[in-house]
C-alpha positions as CSV (number, residue, x, y, z in Angstrom):
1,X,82.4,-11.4,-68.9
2,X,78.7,-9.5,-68.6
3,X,77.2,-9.4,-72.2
4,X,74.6,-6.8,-73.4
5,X,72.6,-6.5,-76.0
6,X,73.2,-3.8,-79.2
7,X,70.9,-2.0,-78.3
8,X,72.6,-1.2,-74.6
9,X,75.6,-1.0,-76.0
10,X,74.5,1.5,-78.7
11,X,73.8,3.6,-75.3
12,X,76.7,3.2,-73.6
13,X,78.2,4.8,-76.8
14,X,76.0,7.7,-76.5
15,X,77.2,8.4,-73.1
16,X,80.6,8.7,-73.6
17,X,80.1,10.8,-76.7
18,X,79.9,8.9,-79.5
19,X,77.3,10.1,-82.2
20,X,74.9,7.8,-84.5
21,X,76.0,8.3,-87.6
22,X,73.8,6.6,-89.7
23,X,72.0,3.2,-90.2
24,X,72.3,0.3,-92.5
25,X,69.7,-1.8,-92.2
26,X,69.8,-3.4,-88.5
27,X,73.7,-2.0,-88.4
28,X,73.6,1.3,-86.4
29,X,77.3,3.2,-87.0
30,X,78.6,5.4,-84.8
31,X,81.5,7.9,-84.5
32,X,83.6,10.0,-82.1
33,X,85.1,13.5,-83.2
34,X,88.7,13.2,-83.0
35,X,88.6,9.5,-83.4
36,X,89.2,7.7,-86.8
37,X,87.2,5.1,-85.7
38,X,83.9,4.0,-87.0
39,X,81.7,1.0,-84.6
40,X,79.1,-0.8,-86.8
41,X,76.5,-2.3,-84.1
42,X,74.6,-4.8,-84.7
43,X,70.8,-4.4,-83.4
44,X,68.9,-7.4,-83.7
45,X,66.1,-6.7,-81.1
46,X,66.9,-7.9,-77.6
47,X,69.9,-10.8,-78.6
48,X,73.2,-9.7,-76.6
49,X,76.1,-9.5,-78.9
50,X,78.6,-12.2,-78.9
51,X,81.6,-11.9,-76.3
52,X,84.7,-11.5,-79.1
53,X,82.4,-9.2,-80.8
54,X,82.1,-7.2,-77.5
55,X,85.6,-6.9,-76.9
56,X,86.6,-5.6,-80.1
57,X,84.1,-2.8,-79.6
58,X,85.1,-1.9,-75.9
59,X,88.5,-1.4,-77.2
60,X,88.0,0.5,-79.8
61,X,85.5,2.6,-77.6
62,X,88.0,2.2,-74.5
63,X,84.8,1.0,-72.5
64,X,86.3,-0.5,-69.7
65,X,84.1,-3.8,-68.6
66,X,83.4,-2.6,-65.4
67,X,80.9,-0.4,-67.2
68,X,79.1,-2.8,-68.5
């Protein structure tokens, strides 16, 4: 699986319509009208978020990992 940072991801997210909510402290949350979801991203410069970590959030997202 192809990692990406938080900060990539937090773009991806963007794309498909998610909004940034607000931030707390180096956690960026975002939401998605009509979802009840809420994705808490970590952004910690350039480091690429760990795999399990991504997963969860392409789930929730339904990012598929082709777009990665």
């Amino acid at each position: 699986m192809k990692t990406v940072s938080g900060k990539r991801f937090a773009r991806l997210l963007e794309e498909r319509g998610w909004a940034l909510r607000r931030t707390s402290g180096s956690h960026h949350v975002y939401a998605k009208e009509g979802n009840p979801n809420r994705i808490s991203i970590p952004i910690h410069g350039n480091r690429d978020l760990k795999r399990g970590l991504l997963r969860f959030f392409m789930g929730i997202a339904g990012i598929d990992e082709s777009d990665l």
